[in-house]
Structures are given as structure tokens and as C-alpha cells.
C-alpha positions in Angstrom: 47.5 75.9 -9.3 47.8 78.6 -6.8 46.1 81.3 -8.6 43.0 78.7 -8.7 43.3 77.5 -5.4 43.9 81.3 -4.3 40.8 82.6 -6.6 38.6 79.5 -4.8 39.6 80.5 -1.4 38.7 84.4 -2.3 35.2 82.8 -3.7 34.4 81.1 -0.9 35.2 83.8 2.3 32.9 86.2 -0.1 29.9 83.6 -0.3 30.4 83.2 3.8 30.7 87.1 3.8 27.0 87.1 1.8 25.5 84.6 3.5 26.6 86.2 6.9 25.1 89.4 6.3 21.8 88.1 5.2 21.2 86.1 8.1 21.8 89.4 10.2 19.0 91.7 8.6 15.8 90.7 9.4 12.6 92.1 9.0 11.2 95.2 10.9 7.9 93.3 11.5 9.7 90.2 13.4 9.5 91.6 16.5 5.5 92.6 16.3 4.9 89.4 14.5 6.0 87.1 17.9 4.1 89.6 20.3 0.8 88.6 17.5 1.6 84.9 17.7 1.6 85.0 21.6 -1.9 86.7 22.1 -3.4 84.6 19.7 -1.9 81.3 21.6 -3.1 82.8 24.4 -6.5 83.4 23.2 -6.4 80.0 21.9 -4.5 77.7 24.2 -4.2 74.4 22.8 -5.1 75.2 19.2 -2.8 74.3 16.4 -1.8 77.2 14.3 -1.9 76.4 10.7 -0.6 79.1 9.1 0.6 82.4 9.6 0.6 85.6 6.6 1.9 89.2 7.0 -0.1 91.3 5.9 1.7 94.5 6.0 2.1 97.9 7.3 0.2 100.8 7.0 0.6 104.1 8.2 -1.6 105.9 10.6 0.2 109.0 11.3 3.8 110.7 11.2 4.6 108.3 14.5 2.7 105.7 14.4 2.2 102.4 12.4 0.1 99.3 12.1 1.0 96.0 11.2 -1.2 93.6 10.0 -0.9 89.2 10.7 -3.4 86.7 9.7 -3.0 83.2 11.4 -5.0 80.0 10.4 -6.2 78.6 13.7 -7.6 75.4 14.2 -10.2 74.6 17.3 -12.5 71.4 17.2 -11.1 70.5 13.8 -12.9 73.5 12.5 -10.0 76.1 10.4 -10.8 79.9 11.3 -8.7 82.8 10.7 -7.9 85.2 13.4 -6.4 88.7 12.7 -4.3 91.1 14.6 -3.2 94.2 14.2 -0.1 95.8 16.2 -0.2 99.4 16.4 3.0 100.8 17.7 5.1 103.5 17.4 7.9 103.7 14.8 10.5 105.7 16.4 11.0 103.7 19.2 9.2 100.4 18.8 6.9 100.6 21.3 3.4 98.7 21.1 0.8 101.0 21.7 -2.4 98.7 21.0 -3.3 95.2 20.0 -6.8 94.1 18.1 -7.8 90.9 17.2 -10.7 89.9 15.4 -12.3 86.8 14.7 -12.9 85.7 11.1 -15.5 82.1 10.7 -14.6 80.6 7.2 
């Protein structure tokens, strides 16, 4: 009984361990993907967003990188998608340009 009990107790400290260590890494983006939430609630106080998609990174030079969100926007019950692109640089983090762009379904 004290080898299970002892073998359960080993089981579950390992699962907290996982679990732990999971929650701690989270994605590069996350960081670029709140600053691209705020200017498009900025650009469109008051309107819901519906929906909210990486679309990924791509490489502009040795430095510097782009990261790509689209959000769902809604304004006057009409659904339109709004892209931004965070350009920053990847050695330290630092934004270096913002573009959003309008896109009518």
C-alpha cells in the first residue's frame, strides 16, 4: 500500500511539475499581439471584436521581423476584418512600426 500511495504521490508532483511549466512559456508573439488589439480598439472604440487570428511571422531582415494579426471587427452590425502588422525588432523587442489596413467583406 505504500509503494502505490508513494508511486501516486510521485504521479501527481510530476503532472503539477508539467502543467507548471506549460503555463510559464508563452508565445513570442503575445506581447505584439496585445499592442495589435489596442490600436485596433482604438481605431474602433466601441466595436465588438469578434475574432482574433495570428497570422504569423515573417522575416524582413537579419534584425527585424513582422508579425501578422487579423481581427473580425464588427461596426453597425456590419463584420469587416482589419489587419495589422507589427514590425519590430527581434533582438530586443522593440516595435519599430505598426500598419493596419482595412479589409470590407
Amino acid at each position: 500500500m505504500r509503494k502505490f500511495l508513494a508511486g501516486l504521490f510521485i504521479m501527481l508532483c510530476f503532472l503539477v511539475y508539467v502543467n507548471l511549466q506549460g503555463e510559464a512559456q508563452k508565445p513570442d508573439y503575445e506581447k505584439f499581439g496585445r499592442i495589435a488589439i489596442t490600436v485596433v480598439q482604438a481605431d474602433f472604440p466601441g466595436a465588438p471584436i469578434k475574432d482574433y487570428e495570428y497570422l504569423g511571422r515573417k522575416k524582413i531582415d537579419t534584425t527585424k521581423v513582422e508579425d501578422g494579426f487579423r481581427f473580425k471587427v464588427q461596426e453597425n452590425n456590419q463584420n469587416f476584418f482589419v489587419i495589422v502588422k507589427v514590425s519590430h525588432d527581434a533582438t530586443n523587442n522593440k516595435v519599430l512600426n505598426i500598419t493596419v489596413e482595412n479589409q470590407k467583406q
